[in-house]
Steps between C-alpha positions, in 0.01 A plus 500: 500500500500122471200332398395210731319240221186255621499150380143322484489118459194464343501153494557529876214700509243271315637221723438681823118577313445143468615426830204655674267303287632196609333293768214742520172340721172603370402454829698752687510816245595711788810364558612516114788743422399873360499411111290214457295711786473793251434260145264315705308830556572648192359200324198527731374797425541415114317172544217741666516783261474243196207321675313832572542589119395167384157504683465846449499403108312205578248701611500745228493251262190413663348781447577582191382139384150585628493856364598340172167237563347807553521662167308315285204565754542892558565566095152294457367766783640790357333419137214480644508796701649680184165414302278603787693822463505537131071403551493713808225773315296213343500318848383794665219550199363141557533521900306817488215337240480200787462751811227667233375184459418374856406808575181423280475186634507627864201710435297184391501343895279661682610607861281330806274738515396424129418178485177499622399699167730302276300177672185679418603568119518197444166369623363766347690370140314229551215620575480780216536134242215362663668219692356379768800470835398128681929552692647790562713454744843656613785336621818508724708845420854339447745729540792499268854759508320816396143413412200320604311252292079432599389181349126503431295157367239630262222228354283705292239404248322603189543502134852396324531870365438658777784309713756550198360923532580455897816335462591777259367761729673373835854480301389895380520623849675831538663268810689168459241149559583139336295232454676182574335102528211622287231223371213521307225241572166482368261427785329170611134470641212737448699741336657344244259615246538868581795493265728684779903403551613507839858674584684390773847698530743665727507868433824569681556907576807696616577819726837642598618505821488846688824593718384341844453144332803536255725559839328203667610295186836590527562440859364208457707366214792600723430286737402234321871541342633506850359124616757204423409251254 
């Protein structure tokens, strides 16, 4: 059986490879013969594939910069956290001492219907010292978050002892009062011989807020937050 040989001119074959790169317009792909159609789109879709990869590591780079800006701040959390865990029982301890604590305090204000009495203990502390009352006169309830506070000017008179006793008595209270703005005179005209001080003072008194007025507060913090500055 003969054998039928096949001659390829390679050099012929480059030639005929750079012929159909010659001459090519840019402006007419179209019309450009199939190989420099098929590098063109060959070198396309690299050029894309390379550019996708590049800003996809742009942008994790990115990332990964502000995750690493991150750190510092999150291992300064996490110490912190890890104490509060480590100090978790002693935390509780001392948050259970404060709840304790204004518990005690609670049961000092008087509700509303109390401080008619806790208005008439302290007349009657100054009374029971022998003081004679020339004010006693109750002020404008201001109303703070979760309590009340009564401000009450008090000018009393008598003998220096017995105001010191009465100051001593009013801050004895079984319910919170504080004297604020207080002055001690001795008085002018016909009784300055008597050998009397007068007292003039703000006796300031607190109550807690029942449920109604502790709602009221709220709402109307909440729409005080609500109005634009």
């Amino acid at each position: 059986m003969a054998t039928k040989s096949i001659n390829f001119d390679l050099n012929a074959w480059f030639e005929g490879v750079q012929d159909q790169f010659r001459g090519l317009n840019p402006k007419e792909p179209g019309q450009w013969p199939l190989l420099p159609k098929m590098t063109a789109f060959i070198a396309a879709g690299i050029a894309v594939v390379v550019l996708g990869w590049l800003l996809m590591l742009s942008d994790a780079q990115t990332s990964l910069d502000t995750e690493r800006a991150r750190e510092p701040t999150l291992k300064e959390d996490f110490k912190g956290k890890l104490a509060q865990a480590v100090n978790l029982p002693e935390l509780r301890k001392q948050k259970s001492q404060v709840e304790e604590y204004v518990t005690q305090l609670e049961k000092q204000l008087p509700g509303k219907a109390e401080m008619d009495a806790l208005l008439s203990d302290i007349n009657q502390a100054g009374l029971g010292r022998g003081l004679q009352f020339e004010l006693f006169r109750p002020g404008q309830v201001v109303v703070k978050d979760y309590y009340a506070e009564l401000p009450i000017s008090l000018r009393v008179s008598g003998r220096y002892h017995d105001i010191g006793a009465f100051a001593a008595d009013v801050s004895n209270l079984s319910r919170i009062v504080t004297l604020h703005n207080l002055s001690v005179v001795a008085p002018t005209g016909k009784d300055a011989s008597s050998g009397n001080l007068a007292m003039e003072a703000t006796a300031r008194t607190y109550r807690y807020l029942d449920a109604t007025e502790v709602a009221d507060q709220k709402k109307a913090a909440a729409k005080a937050a609500k109005k634009p500055s």
